[in-house]
Every structure is written in structure tokens, then in C-alpha cells.
PDB file of N, CA, C and O in Angstrom:
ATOM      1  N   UNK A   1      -7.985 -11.375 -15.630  1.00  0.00           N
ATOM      2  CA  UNK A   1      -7.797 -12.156 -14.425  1.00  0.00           C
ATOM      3  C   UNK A   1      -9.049 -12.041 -13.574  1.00  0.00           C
ATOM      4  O   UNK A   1      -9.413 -10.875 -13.421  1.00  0.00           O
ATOM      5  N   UNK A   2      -9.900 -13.089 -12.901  1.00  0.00           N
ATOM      6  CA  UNK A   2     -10.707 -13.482 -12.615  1.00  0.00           C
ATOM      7  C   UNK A   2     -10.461 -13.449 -10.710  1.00  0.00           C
ATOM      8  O   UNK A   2      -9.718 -14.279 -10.187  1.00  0.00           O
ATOM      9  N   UNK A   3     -10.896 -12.821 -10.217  1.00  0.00           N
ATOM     10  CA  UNK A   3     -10.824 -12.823  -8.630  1.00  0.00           C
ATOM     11  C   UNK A   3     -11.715 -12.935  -8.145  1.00  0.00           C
ATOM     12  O   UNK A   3     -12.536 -12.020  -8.206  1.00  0.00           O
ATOM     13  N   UNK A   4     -12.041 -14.323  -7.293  1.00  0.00           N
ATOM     14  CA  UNK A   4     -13.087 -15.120  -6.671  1.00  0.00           C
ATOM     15  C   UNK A   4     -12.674 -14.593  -4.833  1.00  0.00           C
ATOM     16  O   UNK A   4     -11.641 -15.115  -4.413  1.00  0.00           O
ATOM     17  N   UNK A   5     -13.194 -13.928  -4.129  1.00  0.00           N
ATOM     18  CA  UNK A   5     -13.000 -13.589  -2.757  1.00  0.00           C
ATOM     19  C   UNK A   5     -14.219 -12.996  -2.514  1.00  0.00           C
ATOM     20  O   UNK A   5     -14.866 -12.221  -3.219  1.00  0.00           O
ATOM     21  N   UNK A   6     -14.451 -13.458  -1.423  1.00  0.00           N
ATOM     22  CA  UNK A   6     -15.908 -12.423  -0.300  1.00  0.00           C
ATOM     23  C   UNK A   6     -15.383 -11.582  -0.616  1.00  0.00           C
ATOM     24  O   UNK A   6     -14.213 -11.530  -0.997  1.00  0.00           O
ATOM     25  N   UNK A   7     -16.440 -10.422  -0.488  1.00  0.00           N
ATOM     26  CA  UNK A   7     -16.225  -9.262  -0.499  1.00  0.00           C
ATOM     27  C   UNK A   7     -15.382  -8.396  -0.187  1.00  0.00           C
ATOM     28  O   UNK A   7     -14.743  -7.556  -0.821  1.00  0.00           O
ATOM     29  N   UNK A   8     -15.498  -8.899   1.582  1.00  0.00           N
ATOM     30  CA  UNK A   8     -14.502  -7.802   1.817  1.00  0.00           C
ATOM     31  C   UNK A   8     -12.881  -7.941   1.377  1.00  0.00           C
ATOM     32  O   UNK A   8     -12.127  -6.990   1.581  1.00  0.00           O
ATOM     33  N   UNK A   9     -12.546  -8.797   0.954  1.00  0.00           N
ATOM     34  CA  UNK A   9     -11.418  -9.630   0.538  1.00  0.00           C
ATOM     35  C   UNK A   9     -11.313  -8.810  -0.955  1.00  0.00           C
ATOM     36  O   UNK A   9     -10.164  -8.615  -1.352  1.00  0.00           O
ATOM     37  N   UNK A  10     -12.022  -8.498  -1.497  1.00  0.00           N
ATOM     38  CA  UNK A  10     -12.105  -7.809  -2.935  1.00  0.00           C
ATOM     39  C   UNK A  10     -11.704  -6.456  -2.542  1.00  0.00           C
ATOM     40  O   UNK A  10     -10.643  -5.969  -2.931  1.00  0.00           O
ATOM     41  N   UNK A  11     -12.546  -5.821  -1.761  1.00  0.00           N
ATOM     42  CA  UNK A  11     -12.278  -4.277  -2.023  1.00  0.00           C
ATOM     43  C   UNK A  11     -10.596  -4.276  -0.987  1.00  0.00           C
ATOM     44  O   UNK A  11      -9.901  -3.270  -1.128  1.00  0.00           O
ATOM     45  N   UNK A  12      -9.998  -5.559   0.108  1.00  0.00           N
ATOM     46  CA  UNK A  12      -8.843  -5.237   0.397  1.00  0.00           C
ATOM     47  C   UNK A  12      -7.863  -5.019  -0.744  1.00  0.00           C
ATOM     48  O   UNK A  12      -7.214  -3.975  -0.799  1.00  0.00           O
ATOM     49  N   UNK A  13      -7.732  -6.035  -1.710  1.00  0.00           N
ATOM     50  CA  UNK A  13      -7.379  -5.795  -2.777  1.00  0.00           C
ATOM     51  C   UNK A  13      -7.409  -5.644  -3.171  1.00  0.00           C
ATOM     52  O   UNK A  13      -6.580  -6.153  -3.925  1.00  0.00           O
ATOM     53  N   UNK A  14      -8.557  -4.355  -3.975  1.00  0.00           N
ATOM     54  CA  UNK A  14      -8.303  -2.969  -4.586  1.00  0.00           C
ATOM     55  C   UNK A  14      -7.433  -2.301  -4.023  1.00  0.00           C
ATOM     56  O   UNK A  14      -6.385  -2.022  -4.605  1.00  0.00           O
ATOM     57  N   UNK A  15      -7.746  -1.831  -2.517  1.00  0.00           N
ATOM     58  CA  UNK A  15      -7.230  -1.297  -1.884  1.00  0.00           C
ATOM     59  C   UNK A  15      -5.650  -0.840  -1.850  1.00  0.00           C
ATOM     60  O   UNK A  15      -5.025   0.221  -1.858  1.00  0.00           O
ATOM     61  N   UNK A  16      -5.323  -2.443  -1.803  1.00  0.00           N
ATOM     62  CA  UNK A  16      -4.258  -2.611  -2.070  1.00  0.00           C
ATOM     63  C   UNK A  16      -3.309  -2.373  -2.895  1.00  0.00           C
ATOM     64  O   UNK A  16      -2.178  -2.031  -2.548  1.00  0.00           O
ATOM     65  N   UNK A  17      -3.780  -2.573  -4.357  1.00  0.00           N
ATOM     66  CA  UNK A  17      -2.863  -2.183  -5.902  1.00  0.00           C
ATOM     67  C   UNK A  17      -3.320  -0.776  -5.970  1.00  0.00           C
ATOM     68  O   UNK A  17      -2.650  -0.048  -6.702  1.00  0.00           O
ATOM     69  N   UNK A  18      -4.276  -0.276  -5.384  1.00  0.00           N
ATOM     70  CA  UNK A  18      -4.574   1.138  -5.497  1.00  0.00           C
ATOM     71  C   UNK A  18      -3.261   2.196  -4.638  1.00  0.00           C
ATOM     72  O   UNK A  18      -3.131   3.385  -4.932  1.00  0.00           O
ATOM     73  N   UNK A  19      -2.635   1.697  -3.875  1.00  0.00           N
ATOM     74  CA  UNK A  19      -1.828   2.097  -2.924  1.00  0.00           C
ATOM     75  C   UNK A  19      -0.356   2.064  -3.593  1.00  0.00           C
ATOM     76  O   UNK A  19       0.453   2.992  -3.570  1.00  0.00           O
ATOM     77  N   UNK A  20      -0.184   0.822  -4.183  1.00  0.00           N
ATOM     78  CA  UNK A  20       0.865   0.028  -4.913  1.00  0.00           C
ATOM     79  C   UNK A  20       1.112   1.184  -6.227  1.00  0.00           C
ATOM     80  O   UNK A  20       2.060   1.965  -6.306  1.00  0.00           O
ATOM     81  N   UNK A  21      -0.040   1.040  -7.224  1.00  0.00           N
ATOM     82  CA  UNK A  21      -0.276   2.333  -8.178  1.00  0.00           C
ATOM     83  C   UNK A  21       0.485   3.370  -7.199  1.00  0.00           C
ATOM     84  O   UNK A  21       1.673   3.674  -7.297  1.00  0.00           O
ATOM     85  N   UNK A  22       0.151   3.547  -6.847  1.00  0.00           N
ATOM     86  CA  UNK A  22       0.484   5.387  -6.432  1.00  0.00           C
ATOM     87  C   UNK A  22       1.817   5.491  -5.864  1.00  0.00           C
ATOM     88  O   UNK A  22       2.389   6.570  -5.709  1.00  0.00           O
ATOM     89  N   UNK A  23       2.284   4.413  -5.569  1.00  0.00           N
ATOM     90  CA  UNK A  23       3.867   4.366  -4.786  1.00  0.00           C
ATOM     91  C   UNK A  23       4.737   4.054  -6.276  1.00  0.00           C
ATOM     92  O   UNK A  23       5.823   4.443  -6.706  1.00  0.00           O
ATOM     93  N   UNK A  24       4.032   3.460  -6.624  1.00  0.00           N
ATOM     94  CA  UNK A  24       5.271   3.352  -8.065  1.00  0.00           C
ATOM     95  C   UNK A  24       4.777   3.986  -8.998  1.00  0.00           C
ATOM     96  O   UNK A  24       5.464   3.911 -10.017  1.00  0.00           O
ATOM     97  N   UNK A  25       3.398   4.899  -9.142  1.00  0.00           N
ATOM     98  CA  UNK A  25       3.993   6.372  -9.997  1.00  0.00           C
ATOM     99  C   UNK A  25       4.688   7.212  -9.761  1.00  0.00           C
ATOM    100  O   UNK A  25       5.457   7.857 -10.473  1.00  0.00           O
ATOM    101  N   UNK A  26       4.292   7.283  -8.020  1.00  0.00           N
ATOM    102  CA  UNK A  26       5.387   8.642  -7.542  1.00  0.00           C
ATOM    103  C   UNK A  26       6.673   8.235  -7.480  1.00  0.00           C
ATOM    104  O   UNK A  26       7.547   9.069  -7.716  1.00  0.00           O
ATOM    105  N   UNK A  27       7.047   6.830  -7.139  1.00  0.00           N
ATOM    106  CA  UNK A  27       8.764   6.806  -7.621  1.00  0.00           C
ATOM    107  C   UNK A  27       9.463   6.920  -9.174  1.00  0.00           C
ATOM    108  O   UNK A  27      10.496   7.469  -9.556  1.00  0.00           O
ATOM    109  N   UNK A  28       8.729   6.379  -9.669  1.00  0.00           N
ATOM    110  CA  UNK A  28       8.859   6.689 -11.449  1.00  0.00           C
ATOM    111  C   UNK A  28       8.914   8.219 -11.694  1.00  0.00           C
ATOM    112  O   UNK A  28       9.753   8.832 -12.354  1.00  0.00           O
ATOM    113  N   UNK A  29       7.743   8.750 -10.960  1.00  0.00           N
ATOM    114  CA  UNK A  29       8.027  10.353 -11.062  1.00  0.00           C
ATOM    115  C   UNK A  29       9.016  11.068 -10.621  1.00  0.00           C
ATOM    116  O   UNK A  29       9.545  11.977 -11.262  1.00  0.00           O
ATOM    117  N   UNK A  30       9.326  10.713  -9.518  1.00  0.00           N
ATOM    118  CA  UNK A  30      10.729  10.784  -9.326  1.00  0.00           C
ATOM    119  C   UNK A  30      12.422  10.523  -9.473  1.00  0.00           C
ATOM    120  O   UNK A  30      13.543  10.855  -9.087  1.00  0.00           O
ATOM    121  N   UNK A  31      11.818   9.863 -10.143  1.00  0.00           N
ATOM    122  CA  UNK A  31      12.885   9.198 -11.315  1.00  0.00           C
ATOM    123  C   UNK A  31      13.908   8.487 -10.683  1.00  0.00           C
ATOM    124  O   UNK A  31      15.078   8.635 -11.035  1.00  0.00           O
ATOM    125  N   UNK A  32      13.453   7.432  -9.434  1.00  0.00           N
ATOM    126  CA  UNK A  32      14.255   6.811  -8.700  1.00  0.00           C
ATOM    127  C   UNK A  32      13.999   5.177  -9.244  1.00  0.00           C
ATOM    128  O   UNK A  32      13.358   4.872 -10.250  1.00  0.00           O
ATOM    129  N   UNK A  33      14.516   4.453  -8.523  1.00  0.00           N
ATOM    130  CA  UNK A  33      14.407   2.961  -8.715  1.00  0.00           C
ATOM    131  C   UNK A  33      14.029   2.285  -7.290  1.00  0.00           C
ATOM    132  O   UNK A  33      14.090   2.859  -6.203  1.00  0.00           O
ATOM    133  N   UNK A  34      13.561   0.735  -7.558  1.00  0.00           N
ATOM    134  CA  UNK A  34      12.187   0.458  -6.324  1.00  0.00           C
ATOM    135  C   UNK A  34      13.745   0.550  -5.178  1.00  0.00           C
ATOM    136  O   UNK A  34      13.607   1.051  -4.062  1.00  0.00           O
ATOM    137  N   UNK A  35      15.552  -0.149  -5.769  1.00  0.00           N
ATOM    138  CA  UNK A  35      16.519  -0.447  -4.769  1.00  0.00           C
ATOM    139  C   UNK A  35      16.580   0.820  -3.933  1.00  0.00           C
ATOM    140  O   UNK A  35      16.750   0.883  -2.715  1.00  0.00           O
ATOM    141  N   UNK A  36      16.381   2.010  -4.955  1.00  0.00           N
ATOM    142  CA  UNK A  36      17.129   3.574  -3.955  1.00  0.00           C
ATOM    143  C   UNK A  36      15.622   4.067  -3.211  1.00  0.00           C
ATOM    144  O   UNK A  36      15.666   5.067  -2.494  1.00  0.00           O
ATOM    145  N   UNK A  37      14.435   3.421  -3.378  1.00  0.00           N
ATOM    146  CA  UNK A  37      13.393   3.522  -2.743  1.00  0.00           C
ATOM    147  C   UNK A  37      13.309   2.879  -1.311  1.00  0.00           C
ATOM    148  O   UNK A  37      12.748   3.221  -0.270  1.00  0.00           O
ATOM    149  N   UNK A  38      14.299   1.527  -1.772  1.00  0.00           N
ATOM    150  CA  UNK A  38      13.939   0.582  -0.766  1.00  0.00           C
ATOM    151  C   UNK A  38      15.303   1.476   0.551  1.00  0.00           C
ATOM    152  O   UNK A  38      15.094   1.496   1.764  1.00  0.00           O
ATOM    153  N   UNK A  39      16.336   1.981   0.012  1.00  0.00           N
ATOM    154  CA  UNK A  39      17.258   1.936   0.814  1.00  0.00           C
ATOM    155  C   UNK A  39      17.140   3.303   1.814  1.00  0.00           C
ATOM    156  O   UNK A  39      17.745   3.331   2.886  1.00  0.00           O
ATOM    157  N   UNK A  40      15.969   4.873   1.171  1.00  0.00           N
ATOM    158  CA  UNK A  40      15.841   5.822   1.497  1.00  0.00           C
ATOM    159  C   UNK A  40      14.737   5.680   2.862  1.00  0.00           C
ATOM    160  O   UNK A  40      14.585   6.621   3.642  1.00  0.00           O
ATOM    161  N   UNK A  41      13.975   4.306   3.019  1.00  0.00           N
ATOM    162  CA  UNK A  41      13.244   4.207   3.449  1.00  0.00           C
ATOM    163  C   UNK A  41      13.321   3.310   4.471  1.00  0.00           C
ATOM    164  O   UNK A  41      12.435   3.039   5.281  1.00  0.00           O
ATOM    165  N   UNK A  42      14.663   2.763   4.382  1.00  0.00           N
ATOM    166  CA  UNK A  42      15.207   1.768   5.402  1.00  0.00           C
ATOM    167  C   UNK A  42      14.382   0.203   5.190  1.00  0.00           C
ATOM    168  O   UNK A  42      14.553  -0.577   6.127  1.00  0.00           O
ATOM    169  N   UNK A  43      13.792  -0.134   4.405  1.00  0.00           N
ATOM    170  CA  UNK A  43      13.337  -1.272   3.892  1.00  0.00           C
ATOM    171  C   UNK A  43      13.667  -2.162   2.967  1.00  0.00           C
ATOM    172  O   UNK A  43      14.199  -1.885   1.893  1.00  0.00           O
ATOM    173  N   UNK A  44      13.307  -3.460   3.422  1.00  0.00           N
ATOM    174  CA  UNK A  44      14.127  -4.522   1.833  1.00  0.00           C
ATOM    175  C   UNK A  44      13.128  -4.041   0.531  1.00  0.00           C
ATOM    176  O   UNK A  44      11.931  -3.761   0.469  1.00  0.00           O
ATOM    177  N   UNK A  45      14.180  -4.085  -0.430  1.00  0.00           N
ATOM    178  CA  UNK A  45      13.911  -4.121  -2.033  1.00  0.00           C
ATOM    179  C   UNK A  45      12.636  -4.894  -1.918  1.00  0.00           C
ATOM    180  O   UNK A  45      11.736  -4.174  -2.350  1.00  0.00           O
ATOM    181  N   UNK A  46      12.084  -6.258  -1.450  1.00  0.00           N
ATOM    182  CA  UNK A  46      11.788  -7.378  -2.121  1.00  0.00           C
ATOM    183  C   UNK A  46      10.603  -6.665  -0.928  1.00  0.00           C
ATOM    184  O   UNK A  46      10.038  -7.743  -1.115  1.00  0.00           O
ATOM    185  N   UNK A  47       9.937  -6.101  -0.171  1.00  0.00           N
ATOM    186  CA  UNK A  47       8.996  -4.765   0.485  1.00  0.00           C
ATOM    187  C   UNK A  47       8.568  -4.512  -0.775  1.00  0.00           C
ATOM    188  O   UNK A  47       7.735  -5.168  -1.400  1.00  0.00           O
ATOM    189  N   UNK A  48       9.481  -3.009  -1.339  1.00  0.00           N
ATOM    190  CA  UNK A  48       9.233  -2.227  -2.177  1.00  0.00           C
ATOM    191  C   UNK A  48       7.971  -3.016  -3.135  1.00  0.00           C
ATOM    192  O   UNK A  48       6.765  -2.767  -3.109  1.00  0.00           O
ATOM    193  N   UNK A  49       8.683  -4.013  -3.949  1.00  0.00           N
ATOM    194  CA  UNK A  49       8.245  -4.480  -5.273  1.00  0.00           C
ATOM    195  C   UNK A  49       6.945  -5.660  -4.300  1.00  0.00           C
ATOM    196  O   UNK A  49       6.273  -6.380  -5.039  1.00  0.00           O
ATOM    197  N   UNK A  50       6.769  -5.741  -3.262  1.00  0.00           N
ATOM    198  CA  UNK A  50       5.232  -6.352  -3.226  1.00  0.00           C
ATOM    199  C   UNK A  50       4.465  -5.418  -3.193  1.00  0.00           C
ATOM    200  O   UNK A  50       3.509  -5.469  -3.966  1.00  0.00           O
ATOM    201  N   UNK A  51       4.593  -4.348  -2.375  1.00  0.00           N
ATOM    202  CA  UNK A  51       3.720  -3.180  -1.994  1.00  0.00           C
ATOM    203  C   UNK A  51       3.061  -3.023  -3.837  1.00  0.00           C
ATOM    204  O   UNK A  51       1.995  -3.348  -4.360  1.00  0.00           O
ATOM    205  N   UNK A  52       4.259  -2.401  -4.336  1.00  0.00           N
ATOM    206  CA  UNK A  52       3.959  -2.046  -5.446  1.00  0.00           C
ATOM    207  C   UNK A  52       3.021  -2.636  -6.758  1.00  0.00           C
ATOM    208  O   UNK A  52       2.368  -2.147  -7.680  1.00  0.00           O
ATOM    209  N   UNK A  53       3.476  -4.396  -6.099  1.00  0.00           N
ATOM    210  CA  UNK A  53       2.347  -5.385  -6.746  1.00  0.00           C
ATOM    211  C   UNK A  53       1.069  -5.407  -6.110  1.00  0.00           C
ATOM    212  O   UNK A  53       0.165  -6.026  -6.671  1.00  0.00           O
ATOM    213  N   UNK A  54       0.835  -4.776  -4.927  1.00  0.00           N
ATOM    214  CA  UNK A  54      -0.354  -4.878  -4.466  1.00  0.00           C
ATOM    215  C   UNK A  54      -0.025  -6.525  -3.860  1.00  0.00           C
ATOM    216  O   UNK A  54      -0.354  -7.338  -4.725  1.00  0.00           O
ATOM    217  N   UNK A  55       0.324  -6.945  -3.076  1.00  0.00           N
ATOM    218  CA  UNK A  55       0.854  -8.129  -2.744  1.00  0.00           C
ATOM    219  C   UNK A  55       1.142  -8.326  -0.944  1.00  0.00           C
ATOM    220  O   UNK A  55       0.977  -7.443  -0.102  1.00  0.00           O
ATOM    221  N   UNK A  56       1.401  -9.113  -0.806  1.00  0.00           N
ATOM    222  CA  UNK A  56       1.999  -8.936   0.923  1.00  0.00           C
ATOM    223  C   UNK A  56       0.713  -8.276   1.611  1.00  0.00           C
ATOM    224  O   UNK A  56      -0.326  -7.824   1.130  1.00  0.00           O
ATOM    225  N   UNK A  57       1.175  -8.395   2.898  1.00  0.00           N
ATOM    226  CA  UNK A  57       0.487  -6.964   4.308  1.00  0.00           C
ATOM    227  C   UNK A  57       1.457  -6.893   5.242  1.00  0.00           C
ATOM    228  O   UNK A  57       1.886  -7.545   6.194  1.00  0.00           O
ATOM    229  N   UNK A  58       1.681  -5.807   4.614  1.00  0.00           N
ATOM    230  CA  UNK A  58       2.442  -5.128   4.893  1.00  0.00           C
ATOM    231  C   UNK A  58       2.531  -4.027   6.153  1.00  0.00           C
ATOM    232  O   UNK A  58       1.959  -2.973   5.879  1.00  0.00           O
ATOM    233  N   UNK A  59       3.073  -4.070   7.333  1.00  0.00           N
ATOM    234  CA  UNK A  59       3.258  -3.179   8.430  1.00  0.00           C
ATOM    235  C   UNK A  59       2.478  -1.964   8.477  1.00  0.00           C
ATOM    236  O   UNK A  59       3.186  -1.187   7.836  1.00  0.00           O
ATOM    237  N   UNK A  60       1.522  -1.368   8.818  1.00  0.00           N
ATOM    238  CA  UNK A  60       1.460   0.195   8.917  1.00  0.00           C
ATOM    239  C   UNK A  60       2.409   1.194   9.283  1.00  0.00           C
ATOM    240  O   UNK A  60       2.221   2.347   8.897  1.00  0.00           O
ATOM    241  N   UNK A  61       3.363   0.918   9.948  1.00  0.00           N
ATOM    242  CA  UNK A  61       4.556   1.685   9.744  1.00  0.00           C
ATOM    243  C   UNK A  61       5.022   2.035   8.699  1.00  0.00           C
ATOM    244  O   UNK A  61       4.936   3.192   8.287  1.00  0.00           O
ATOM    245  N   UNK A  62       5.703   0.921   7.975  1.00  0.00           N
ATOM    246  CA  UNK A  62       6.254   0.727   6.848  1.00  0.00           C
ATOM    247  C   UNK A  62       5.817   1.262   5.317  1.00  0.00           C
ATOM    248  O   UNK A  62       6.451   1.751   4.382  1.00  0.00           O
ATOM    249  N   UNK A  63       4.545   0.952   5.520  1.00  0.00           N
ATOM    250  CA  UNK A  63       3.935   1.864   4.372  1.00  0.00           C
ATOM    251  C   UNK A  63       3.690   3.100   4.581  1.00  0.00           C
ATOM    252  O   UNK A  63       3.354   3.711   3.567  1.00  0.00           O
ATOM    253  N   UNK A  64       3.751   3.877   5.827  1.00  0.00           N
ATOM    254  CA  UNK A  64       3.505   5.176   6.064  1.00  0.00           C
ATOM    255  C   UNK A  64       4.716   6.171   5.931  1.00  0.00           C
ATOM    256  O   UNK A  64       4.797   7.377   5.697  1.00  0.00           O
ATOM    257  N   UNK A  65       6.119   4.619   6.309  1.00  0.00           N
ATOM    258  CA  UNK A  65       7.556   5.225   6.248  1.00  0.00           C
ATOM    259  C   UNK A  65       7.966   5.523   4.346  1.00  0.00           C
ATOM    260  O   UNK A  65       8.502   6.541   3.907  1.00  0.00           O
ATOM    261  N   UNK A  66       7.443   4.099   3.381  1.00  0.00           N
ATOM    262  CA  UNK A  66       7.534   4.356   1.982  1.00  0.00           C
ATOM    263  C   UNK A  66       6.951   5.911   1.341  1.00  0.00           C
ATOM    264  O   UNK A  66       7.604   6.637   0.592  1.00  0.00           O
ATOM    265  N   UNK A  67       5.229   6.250   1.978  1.00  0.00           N
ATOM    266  CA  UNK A  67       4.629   7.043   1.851  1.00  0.00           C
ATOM    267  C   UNK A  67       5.521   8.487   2.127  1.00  0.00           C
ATOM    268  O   UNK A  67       5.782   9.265   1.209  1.00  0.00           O
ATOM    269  N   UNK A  68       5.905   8.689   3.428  1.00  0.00           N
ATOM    270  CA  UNK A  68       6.174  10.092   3.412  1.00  0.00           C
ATOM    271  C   UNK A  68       7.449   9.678   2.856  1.00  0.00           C
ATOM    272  O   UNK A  68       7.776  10.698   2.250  1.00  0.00           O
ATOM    273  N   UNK A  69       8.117   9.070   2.726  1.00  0.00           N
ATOM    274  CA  UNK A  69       9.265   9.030   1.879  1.00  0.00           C
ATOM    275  C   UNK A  69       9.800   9.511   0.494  1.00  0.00           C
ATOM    276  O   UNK A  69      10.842  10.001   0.059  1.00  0.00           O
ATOM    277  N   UNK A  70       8.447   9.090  -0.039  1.00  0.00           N
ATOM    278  CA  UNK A  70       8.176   9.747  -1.453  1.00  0.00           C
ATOM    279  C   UNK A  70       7.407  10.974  -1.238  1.00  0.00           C
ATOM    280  O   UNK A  70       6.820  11.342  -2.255  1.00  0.00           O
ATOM    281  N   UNK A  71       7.242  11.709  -0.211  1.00  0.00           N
ATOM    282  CA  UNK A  71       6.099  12.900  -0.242  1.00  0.00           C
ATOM    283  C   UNK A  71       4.880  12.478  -0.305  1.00  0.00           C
ATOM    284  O   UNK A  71       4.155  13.398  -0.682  1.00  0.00           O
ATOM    285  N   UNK A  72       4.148  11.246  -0.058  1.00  0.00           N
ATOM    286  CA  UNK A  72       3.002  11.446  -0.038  1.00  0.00           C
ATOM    287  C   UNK A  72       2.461  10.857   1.421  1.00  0.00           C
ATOM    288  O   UNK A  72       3.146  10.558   2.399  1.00  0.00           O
ATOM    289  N   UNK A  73       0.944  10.782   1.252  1.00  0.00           N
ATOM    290  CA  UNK A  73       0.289  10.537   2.809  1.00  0.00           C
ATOM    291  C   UNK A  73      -1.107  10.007   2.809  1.00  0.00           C
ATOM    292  O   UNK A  73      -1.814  10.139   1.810  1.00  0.00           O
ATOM    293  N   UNK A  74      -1.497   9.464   3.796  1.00  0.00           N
ATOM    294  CA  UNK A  74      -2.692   8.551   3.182  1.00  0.00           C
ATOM    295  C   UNK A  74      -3.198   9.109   4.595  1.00  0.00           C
ATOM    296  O   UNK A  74      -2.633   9.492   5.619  1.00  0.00           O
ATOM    297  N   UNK A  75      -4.624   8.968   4.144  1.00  0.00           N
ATOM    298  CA  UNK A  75      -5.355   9.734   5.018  1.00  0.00           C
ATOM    299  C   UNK A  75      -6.473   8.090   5.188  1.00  0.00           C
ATOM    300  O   UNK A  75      -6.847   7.320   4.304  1.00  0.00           O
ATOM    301  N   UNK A  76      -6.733   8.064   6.744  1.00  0.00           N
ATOM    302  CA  UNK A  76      -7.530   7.157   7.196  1.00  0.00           C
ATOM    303  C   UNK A  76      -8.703   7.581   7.708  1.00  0.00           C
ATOM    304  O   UNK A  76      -8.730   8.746   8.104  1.00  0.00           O
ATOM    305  N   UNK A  77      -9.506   7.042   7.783  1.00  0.00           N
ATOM    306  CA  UNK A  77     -11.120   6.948   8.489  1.00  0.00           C
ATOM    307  C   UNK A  77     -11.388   5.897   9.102  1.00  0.00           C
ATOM    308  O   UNK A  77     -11.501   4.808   8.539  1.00  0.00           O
ATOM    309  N   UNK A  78     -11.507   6.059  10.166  1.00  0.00           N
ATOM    310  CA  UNK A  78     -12.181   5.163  10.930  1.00  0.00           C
ATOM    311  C   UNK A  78     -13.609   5.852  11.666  1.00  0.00           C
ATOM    312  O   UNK A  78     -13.812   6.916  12.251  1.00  0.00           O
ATOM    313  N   UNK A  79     -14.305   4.897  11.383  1.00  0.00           N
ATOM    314  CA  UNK A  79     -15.343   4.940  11.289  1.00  0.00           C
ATOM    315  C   UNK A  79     -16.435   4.281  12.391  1.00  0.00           C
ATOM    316  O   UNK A  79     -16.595   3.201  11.821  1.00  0.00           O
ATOM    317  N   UNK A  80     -17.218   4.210  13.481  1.00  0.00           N
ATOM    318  CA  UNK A  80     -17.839   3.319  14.560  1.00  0.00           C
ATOM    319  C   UNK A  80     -18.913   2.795  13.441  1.00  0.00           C
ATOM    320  O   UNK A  80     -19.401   3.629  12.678  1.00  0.00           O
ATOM    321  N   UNK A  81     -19.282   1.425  13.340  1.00  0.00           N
ATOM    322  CA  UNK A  81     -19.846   1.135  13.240  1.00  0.00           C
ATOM    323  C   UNK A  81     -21.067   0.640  14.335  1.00  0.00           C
ATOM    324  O   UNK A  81     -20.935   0.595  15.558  1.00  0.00           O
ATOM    325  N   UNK A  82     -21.907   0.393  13.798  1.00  0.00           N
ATOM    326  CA  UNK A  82     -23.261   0.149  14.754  1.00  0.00           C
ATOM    327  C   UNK A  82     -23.571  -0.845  14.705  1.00  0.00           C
ATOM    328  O   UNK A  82     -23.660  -1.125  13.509  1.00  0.00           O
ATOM    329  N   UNK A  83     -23.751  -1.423  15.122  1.00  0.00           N
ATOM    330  CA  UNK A  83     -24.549  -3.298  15.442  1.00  0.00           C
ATOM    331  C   UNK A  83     -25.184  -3.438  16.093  1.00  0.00           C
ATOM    332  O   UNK A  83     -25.098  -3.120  17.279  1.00  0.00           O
ATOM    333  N   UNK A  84     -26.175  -4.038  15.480  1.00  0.00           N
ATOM    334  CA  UNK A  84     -27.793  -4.087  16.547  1.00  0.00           C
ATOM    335  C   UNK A  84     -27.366  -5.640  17.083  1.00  0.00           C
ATOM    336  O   UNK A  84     -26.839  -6.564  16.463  1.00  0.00           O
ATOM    337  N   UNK A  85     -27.876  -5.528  18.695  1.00  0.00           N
ATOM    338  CA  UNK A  85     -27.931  -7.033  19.007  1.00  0.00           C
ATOM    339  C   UNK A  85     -28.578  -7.755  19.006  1.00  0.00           C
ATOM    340  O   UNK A  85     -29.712  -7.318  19.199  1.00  0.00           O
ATOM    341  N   UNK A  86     -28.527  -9.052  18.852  1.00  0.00           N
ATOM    342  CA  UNK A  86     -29.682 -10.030  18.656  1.00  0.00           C
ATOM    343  C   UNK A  86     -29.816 -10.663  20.106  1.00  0.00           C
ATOM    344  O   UNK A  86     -30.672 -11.518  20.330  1.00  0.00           O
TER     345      UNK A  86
END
């Protein structure tokens, strides 16, 4: 599959299935399903299975609520960038 996007549009969606990956290994590892994922976490099923496709944008809440849900945690950076003015 062939993905034509500016840049920054590319690495969002890495970003993205990279996040997705890791929410549906750790539920598989846990040997749950995306419904008892969706319901532990207070979110719709049809959430679960975009996240997991790397799909949607999805709330920062919501993915932080899926995250510690399953035990895990995502660590952010923010960062100042610098811009020279013209």
C-alpha cells in the first residue's frame, strides 16, 4: 500500500498504527476482546477497533483512558520550537 501525504501527514500515521500496534498486542496479551476492552474503558467498540486500525483522531483522553486501562502509558514531549522571523 502506497501512501501519498506531506510529510508531516506520514509520520502522523505512523504514529498512529504504531499506537494501534501496541493497544492490540497488549489486549491480545491479555487475552481480552476489543468489546470487554471497549466496555472496561467506558468507550464504544467501534473506538476500540479504529484506534487499533490506526484510523480516526481520536480524543487525548480517550486514548490515555484505553492506555492505562490496559497498563500501559505514553510518554509525550513537547518540545519549543524556534522560528526565525522574516
Amino acid at each position: 500500500m502506497l501512501i501519498f501525504a506531506p510529510k508531516s501527514q506520514y509520520i502522523e500515521i505512523m504514529i498512529q498504527q504504531e499506537i494501534g500496534n501496541a493497544i492490540k498486542e497488549r489486549r491480545k496479551k491479555l487475552g481480552i476482546n476489543q468489546q470487554t476492552l471497549a466496555d472496561l474503558a467506558s468507550v464504544a467498540v467501534n473506538t476500540v477497533v479504529a484506534i487499533e486500525r490506526g484510523e480516526g483522531n481520536p480524543q487525548l483522553a480517550t486514548l490515555l483512558t484505553i492506555l492505562d486501562t490496559l497498563g500501559l502509558q505514553m510518554d509525550i514531549n513537547i518540545k519549543q520550537l524556534d522560528y526565525e522571523t522574516v
